[in-house]
N, C-alpha and C positions, 0 to 999 in steps of 0.2 A: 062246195070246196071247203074244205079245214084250214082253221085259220092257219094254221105252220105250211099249208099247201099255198095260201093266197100269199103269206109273206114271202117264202120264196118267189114267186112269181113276179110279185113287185120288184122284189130286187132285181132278179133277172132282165126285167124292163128297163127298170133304173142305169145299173152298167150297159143297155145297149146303147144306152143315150150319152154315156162317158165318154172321150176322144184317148185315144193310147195313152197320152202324155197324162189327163186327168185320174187313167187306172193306177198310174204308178205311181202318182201325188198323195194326197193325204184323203182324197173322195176314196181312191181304191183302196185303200186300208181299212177306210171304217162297210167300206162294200164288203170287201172279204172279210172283217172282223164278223158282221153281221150275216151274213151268209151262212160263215160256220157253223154259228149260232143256230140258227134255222136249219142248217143241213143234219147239225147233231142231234136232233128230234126234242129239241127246245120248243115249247111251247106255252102259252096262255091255259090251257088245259093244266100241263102240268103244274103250275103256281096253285091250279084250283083245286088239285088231289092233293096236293101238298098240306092246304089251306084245310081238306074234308077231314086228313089223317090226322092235322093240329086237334081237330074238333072232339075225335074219336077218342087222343091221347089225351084230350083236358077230362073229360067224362072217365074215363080209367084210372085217370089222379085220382080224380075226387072221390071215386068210388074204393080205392085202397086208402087212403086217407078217413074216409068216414069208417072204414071196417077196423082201423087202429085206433080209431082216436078214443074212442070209450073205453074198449077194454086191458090196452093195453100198460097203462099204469098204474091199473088196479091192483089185485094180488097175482100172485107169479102166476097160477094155475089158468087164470081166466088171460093172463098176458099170453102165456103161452097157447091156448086156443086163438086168441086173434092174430096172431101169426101165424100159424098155422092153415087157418081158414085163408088167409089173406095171401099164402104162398100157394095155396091150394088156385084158388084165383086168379092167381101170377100164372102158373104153369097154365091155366087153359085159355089165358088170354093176351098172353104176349106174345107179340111176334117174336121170329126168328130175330129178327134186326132190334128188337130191346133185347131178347135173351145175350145176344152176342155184346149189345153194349152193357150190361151189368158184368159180363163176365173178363170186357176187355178195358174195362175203363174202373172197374173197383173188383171186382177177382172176388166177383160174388155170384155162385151156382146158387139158382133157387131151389134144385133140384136138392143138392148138398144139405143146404142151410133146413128145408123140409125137413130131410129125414136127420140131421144134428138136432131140430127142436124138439122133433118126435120123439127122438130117445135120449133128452133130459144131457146130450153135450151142451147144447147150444141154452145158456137159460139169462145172458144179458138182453130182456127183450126190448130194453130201449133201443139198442145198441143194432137191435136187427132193422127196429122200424125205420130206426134213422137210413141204414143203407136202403132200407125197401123206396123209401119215398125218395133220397137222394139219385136213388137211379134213376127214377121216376123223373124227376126233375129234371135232372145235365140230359138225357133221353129228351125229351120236348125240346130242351133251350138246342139242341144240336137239328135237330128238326125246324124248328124257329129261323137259326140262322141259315137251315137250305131254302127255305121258303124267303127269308129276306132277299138274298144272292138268286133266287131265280127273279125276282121281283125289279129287282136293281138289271137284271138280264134285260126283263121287261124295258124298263127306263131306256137305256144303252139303247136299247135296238129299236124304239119308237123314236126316239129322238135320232140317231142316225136315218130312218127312214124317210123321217119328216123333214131331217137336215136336207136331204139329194132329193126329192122331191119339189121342196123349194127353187133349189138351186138349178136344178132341172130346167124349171116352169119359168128361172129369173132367165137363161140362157137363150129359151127362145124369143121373151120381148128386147133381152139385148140384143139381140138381132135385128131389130128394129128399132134401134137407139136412135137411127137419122130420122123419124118420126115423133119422138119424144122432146119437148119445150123445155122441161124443168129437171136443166142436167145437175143441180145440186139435188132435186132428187133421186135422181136417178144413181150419184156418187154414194149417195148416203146409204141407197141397198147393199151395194158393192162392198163398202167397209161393213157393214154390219152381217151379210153374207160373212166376209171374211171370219170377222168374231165369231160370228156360231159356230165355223169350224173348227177354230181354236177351243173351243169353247168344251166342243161335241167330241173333240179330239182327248181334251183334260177329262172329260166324264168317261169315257173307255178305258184310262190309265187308272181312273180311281175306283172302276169299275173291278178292275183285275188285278187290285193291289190286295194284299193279304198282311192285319186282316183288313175286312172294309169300314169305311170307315162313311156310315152310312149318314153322318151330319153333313159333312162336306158333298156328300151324291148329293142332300137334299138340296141342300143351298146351290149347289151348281144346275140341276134340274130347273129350279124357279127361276135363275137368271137366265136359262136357255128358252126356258120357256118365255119369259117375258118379252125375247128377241124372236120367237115363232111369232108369237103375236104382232110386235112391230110390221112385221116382216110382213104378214101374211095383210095388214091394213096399207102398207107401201106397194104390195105388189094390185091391187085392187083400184088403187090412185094411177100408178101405172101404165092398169088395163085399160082403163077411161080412158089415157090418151091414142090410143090407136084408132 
């Protein structure tokens, strides 16, 4: 089974074990938040293609970077070969989706700029490199930040999962509360359940703000996490007493 296959499944579990009143509370929000997610063919996979095509576009920096960097501030003849070469280079190895971002975000054809250097218009060659590498650059950083926001997806919907999973599992030994001795512990899941929904609730909204504001994911993340942990050693104490 693929994991965007298992995660759905999970959730679908998860909501059968919700009561009507919990779907329409803040449990079925972050269900349906996270479903979406999983149903729009979000995936761990994806973060990882993401992650292969970072790898692809840092190796294509550096390799139009090394082709500029000697010749180009020599004498104009030998400046104008390494751009040349290095546009030559561009055209058979950018994708459609760099082409499109150099042309829609600095209103620079490579194709253009080629044949302007080839026939002696184009002859500021610093002036080309710098656009050559800057597209280069805002290009990765705008990739970067997809892979960060699938990543932060990631976070959001593990942490939702794990939130109603918990909560799930706390449901069924509340049910069994007239068995249970140690009703301050028993109080103390409850409130701290509580927090992680608040909690897991605030990380979805900063999840989906724009832009993200990826210190506060992190800092909110650790303290969510520190409360799975609580959580996951109270329910364990718990279990013992059945």
């Amino acid at each position: 089974m693929d994991q965007e296959d298992g995660l759905e499944q999970d959730l679908k579990n998860i909501g059968s074990q919700l009561s009507e009143e919990e779907k329409e509370g803040s449990y079925g929000r972050m269900l349906s938040h996270a479903m979406d997610i999983a149903q729009g063919g979000w995936s761990f996979r994806l973060a990882q293609n993401n992650l292969g095509e970072l790898q692809k576009l840092n190796k294509h920096l550096e390799k139009v970077e090394e082709m500029l960097e000697e010749n180009v501030e020599k004498l104009a003849a030998s400046g104008k070969k390494a751009i040349l070469e290095t546009l030559q280079y561009q055209k058979r190895n950018c994708t459609d989706e760099m082409v499109k971002h150099y042309r829609d975000n600095l209103d620079f054809s490579l194709e253009e700029y080629f044949q302007d250097t080839a026939n002696d218009k184009i002859t500021e060659h610093d002036n080309t490199k710098k656009l050559i590498i800057d597209g280069m650059k805002s290009f990765r950083q705008a990739k970067s930040d997809k892979l960060i926001k699938d990543m932060v997806k990631s976070s959001a919907v593990v942490a939702v999962v794990q939130l109603l999973k918990i909560y799930c599992a706390w449901k069924k030994i509340s049910n069994a509360a007239n068995v249970i001795k140690d009703e301050n512990l028993f109080t103390s899941i409850y409130r701290n359940l509580e927090e992680m929904e608040n909690k897991v609730a605030e990380l979805l909204e900063l999840c989906e703000g724009t832009p993200i504001d990826h210190r506060r994911i992190s800092l909110k993340m650790a303290l969510i996490n520190t409360l799975f942990s609580f959580d996951s050693r109270e329910h364990h104490h718990l279990e013992g007493h059945h």
